[in-house]
N, C-alpha and C positions, 0 to 999 in steps of 0.2 A: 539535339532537342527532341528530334522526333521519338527518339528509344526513352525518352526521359517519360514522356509522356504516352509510351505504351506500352513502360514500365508500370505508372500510373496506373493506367486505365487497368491494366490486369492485377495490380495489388485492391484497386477500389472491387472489383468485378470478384477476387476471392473473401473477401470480407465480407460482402454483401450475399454469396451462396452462402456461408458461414453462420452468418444469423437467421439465414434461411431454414437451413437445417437443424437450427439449434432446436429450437422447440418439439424438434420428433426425434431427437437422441436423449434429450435433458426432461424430465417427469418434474422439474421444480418451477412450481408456481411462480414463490417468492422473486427469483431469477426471469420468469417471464413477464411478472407483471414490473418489474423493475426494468426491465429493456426496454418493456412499452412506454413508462414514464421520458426514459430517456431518449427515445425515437420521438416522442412530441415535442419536449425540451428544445431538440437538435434542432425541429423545423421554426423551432422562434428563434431560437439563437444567431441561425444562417439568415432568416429575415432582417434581424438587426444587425449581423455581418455586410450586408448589403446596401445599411445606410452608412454604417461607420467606416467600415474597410474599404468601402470602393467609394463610397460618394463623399466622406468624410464629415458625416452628419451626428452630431452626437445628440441622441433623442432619449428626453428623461418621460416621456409619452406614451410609449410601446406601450405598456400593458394593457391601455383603452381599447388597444386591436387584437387584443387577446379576445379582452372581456367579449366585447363584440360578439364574437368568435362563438363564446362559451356560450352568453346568453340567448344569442341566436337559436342555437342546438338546445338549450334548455330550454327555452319556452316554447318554439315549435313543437319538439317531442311531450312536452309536456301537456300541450291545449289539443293537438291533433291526436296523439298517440303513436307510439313507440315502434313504427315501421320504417322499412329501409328507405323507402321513397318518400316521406317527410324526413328521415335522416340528411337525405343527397338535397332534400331541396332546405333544410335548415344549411347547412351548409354554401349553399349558393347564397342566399338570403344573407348569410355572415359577409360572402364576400363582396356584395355589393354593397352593402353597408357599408364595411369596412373601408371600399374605392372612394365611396364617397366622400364619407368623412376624411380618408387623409388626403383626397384630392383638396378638398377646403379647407384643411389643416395647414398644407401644403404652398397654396395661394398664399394664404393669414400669416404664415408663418416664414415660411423658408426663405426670403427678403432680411432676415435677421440673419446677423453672425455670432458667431461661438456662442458664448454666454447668453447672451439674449435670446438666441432659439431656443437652445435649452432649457431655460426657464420660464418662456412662454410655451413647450408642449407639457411644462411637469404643472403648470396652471390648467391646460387645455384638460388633462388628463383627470385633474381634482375634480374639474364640473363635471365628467361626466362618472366618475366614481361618487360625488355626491348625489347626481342623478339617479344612480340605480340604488343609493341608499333611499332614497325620498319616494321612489317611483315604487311604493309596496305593492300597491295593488297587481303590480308587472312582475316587479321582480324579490320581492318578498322583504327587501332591503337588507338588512346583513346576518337576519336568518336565515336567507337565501331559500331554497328548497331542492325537495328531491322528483325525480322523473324518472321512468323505465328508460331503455333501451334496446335497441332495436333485437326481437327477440335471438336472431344469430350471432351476435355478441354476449348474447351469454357464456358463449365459450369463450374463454380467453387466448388462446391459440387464434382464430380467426379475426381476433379487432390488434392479438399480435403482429398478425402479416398485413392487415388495413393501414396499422398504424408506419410499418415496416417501408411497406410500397408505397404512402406519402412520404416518408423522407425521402427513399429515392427519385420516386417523381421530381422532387422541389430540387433535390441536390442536380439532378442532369439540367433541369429548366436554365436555374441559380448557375451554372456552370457556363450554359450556353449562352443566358444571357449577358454577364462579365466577361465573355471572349468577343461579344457580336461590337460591331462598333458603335452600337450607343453604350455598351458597356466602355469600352475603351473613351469616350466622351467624359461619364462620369468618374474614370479612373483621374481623366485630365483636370477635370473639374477639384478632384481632392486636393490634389498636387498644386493648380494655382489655378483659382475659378478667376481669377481676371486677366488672365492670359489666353483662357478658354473663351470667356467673352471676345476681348481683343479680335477671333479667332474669326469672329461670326456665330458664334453657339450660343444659343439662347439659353445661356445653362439655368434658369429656373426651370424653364421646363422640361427638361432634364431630372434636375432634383424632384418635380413634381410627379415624374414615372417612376422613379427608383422609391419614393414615397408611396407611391398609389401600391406598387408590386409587394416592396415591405409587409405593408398592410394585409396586404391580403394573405400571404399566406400567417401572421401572425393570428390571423381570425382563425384559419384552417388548424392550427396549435389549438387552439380556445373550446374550437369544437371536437376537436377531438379527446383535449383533457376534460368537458365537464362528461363525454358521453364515457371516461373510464374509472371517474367517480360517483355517475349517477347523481349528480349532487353539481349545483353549481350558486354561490355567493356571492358577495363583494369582494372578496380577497382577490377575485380573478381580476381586479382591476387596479391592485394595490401599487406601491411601486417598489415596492418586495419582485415583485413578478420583471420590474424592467429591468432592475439591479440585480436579478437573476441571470437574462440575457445578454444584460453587459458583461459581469465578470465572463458567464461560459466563453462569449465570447475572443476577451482578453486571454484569460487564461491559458487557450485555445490555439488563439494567433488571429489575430487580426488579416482582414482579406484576404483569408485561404479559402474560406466555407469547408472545409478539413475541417480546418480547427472548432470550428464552435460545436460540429459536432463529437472531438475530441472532449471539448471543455464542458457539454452536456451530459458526459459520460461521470468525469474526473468528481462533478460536484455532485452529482444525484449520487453517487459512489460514495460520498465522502460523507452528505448527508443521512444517505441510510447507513452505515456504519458507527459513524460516532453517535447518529437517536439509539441505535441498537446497543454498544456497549453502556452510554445513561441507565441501562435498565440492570447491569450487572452491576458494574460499577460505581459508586457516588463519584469519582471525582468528573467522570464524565458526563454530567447531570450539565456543567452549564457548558456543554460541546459546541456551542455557536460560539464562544469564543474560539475554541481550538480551531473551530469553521477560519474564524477571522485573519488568525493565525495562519494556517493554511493558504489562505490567498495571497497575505505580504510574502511569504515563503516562496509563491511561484510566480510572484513579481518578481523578487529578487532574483532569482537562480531563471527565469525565463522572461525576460525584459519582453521578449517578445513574441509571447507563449510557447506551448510545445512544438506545434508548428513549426514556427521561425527558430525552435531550439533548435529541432534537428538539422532545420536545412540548413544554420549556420556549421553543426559538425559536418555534414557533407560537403560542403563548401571547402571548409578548412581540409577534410582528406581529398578534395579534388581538385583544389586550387581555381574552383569556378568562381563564379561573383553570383551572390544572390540579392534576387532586389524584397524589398524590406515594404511593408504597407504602413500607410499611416505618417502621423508628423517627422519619427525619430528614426529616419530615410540613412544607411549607412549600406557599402558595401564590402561585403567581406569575403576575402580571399584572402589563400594559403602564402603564407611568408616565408 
């Protein structure tokens, strides 16, 4: 176990010099500003990793903590002006808000099972997306607006590695915190919360920390993507944005935190390529089909994303057992 895991740490640790170095051997924009997209991606996807994978929370909500996130950094930068220290503290600002709100979301809410939570955060999430429609005078409603940014982001190389060293951040945090044993609580909680009760464990509030931490870093995604579009709307609160982080996730693997950053990669990859051949091509004009396509494709052949693809080939050449996240719990070894 232990070489498995400092097998790990040294394949995460080359990968991560990797992208380090990219941007001072590679002169392509395109390519940079595309890994930045996908480095803030990753940090929401691994947020909602965190409800689904480990706590077992399926939340149609997430993008209110994006929006959050986003509008935060847009309106501070926007009424204060464009320095790094209203950046850091827009940023704080997101994420106290952010706590806030899904600690009371969290209360209101997570008392519900399956279906019925789910559909009380995809309501929680409509009021406040019709709030920042209505709220013009704040937030411009779904004209949205635009705002400077902090003037050393103008390079794109440096809000590269900004962006770079929040995912790593959140990924060692995300990592430590599913190893510590409140992580291992809500791992219990997934697998049977009333056995976890039984147990003595107050597993609401449980779910109300793995809610609050969610959140927050979903704001930190929010603020980061409105300060690399200069530009921040309603869409950031759509649920386009949560069904984004679900599939990366899925696709990805469910409670690995790996994988959504895998699945964050796979779709912004897939998205930019198939918008980019629509412009050669007509038959690729209506490419969000092909999108669609694409994701039954890696349900099928990855029931339990790439993640869980591979460890099951490991598995089968090593004859270990690996264990499976989520409802569809299976062990598999070599026969």
């Amino acid at each position: 176990m232990s070489k498995v895991l400092s097998l790990n740490k040294s394949i995460y640790l080359i990968i991560a010099l990797a992208l380090l170095i990219f941007p001072f051997v590679s002169d392509s924009r395109t390519w940079t500003i595309l890994l930045t997209q996908i480095f803030i991606f990753a940090i929401l996807a691994m947020s909602y990793d965190l409800l689904l994978g480990y706590t077992g929370i399926v939340s149609f909500g997430h993008a209110m903590f994006f929006g959050i996130g986003a509008y935060s950094t847009g309106i501070v930068l926007d009424t204060f002006g464009p320095t790094l220290l209203f950046f850091v503290l827009s940023i704080a600002i997101g994420f106290i808000l952010a706590a806030v709100v899904s600690f009371f979301v969290g209360i209101l809410t997570l008392r519900l099972k399956s279906h019925y939570f789910a559909m009380l955060t995809l309501a929680l999430s409509g009021l406040f997306l019709v709030a920042a429609e209505k709220w013009r005078s704040l937030t411009f409603g779904n004209d949205g607006f635009t705002f400077r940014a902090p003037e050393i982001f103008q390079d794109r190389l440096v809000f590269y590695l900004l962006s770079l060293g929040c995912l790593i951040a959140v990924f060692i945090f995300l990592k430590r915190f599913v190893s510590s044993p409140m992580g291992h609580v809500l791992i219990s909680v997934r697998e049977n919360e009333n056995r976890t009760a039984s147990l003595g464990f107050k597993t609401l509030h449980y779910k109300v920390i793995a809610s609050v931490v969610a959140g927050v870093f979903a704001s930190l995604a929010g603020s980061l993507y409105a300060v690399s579009l200069r530009f921040v709307n309603t869409s950031v609160m759509t649920m386009d944005i949560t069904l984004d982080a679900l599939l990366m996730t899925i696709i990805g693997g469910v409670g690995t935190l790996v994988g959504p950053i895998l699945g964050a990669g796979v779709i912004e990859l897939a998205q930019h390529y198939l918008s980019g051949l629509a412009r050669d091509y007509p038959i690729f004009e209506r490419w969000i089909i092909l999108f669609g396509i694409l994701y039954i494709v890696a349900v099928i052949f990855f029931p339990r994303g790439i993640v869980g693809g591979i460890q099951s080939i490991y598995a089968r050449l090593t004859g270990k057992k690996v264990k499976v996240a989520g409802p569809m719990k299976k062990s598999v070894v070599k026969s």
